[in-house]
C-alpha positions as CSV (number, residue, x, y, z in Angstrom):
1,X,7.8,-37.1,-2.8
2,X,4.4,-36.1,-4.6
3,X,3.1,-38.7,-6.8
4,X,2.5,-38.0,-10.2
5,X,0.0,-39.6,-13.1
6,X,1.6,-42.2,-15.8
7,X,3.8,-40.6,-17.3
8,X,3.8,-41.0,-21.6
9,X,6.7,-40.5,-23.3
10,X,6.3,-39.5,-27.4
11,X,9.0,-40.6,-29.3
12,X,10.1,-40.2,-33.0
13,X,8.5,-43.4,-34.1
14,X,4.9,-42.2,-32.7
15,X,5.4,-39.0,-34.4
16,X,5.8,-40.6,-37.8
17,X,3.0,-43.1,-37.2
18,X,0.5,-40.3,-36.0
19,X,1.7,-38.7,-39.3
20,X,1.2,-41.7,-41.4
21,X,-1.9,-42.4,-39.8
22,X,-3.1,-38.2,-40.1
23,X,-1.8,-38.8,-43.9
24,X,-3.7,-42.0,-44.3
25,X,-6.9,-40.2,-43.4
26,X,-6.7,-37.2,-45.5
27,X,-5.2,-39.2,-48.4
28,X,-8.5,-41.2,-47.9
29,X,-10.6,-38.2,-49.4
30,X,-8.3,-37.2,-52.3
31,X,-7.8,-38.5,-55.9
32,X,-6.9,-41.7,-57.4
33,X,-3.0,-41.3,-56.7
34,X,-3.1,-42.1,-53.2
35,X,-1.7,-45.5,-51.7
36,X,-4.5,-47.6,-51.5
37,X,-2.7,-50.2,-49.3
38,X,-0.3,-50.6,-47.0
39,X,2.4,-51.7,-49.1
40,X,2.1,-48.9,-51.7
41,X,2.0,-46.3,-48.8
42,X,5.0,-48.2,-47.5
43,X,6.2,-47.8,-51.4
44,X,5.7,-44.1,-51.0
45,X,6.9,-43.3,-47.6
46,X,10.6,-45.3,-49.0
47,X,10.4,-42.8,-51.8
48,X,10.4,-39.8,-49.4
49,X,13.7,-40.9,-48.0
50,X,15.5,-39.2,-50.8
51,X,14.8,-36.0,-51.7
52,X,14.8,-36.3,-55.6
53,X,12.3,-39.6,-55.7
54,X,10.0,-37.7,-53.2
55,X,10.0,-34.6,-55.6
56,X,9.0,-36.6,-58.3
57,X,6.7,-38.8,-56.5
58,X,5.2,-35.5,-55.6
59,X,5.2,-34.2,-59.3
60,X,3.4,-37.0,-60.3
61,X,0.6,-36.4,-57.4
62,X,-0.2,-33.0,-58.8
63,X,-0.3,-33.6,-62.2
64,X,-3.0,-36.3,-60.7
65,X,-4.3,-33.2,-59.0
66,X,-3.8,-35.1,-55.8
67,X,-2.9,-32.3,-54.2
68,X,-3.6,-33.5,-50.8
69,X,-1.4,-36.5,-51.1
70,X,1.4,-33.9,-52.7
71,X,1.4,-32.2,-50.1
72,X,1.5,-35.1,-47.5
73,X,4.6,-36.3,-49.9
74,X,6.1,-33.1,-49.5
75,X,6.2,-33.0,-45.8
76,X,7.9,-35.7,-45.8
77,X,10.3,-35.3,-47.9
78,X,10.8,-31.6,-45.2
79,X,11.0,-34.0,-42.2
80,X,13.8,-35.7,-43.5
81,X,15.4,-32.9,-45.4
82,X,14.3,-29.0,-44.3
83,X,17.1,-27.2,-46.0
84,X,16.0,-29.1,-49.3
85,X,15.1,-25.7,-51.5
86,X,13.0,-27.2,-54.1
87,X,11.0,-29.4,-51.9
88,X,9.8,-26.2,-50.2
89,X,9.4,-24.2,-53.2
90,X,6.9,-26.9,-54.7
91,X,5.7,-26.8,-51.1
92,X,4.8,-23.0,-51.1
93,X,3.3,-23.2,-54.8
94,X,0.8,-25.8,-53.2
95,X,-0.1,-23.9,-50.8
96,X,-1.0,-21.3,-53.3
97,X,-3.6,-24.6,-54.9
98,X,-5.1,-25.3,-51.6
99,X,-5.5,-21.6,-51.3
100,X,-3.5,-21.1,-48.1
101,X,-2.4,-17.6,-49.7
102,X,-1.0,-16.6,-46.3
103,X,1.0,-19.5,-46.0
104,X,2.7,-19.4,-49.1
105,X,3.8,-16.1,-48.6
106,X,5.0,-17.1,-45.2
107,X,7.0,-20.1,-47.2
108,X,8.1,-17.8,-50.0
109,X,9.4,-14.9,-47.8
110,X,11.7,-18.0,-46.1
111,X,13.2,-18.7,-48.9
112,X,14.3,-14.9,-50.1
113,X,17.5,-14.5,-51.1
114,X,18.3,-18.5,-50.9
115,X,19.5,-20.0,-54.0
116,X,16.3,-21.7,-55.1
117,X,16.9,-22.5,-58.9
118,X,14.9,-20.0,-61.2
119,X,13.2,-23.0,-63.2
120,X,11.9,-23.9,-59.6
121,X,11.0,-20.6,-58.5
122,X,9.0,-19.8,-61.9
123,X,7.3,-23.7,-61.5
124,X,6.6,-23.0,-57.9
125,X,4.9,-19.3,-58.2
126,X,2.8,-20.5,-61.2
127,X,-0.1,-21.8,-59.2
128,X,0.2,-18.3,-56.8
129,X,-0.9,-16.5,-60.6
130,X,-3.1,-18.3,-61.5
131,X,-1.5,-20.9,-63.5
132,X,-1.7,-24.7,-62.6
């Protein structure tokens, strides 16, 4: 039998701390509305459990204009629920902010004939015209 190097086995729960960590870091260089210690990223991460207090939470970080902590919020709020529509229509219009163009076609074009609510949509696709 050949021998092999240690093997190392990447679960779940190292995922979601290399996220958190990775989140940590760029949340370190955006706005204000970041979690500033552990228990308020703890706070947020919670939030992110349901879909409708991670939207909001999210809201809030972009009317902050902390659009990399949105985003992070977002993702999050995707890992635990990717069919939710208007989690990835907010996600799309920030990518329009951030000025991934590409992407948020890409994101966009996915959701295409879904049943994304037209409030939604129209909040969404405002950044990708212009708008804020």
């Amino acid at each position: 039998m050949a021998k092999s190097g240690p093997a190392i086995i990447l679960g779940t729960g190292f995922g979601l701390a290399l996220f958190a960590s990775l989140a940590l870091i760029v949340g370190s260089m955006a706005g204000p509305a970041r979690a500033d210690t552990a228990g308020q990223l703890d706070t947020q991460s919670r939030a992110t459990d349901r879909p409708g207090s991670g939207i909001a939470l999210a809201r809030r970080q972009i009317n902050a204009d902390d659009l990399l902590e949105a985003m992070a919020t977002l993702e999050r709020v995707l890992m635990n629920n990717p069919s939710n529509l208007e989690a990835r229509a907010l996600h799309a219009g920030l990518l329009c902010r951030i000025d991934d163009r590409r992407g948020a076609i890409m994101e966009f074009d996915s959701l295409r004939g879904l049943n994304v609510p037209q409030s939604v949509s129209a909040e969404a696709r405002m950044p990708c015209r212009g708008g804020r």
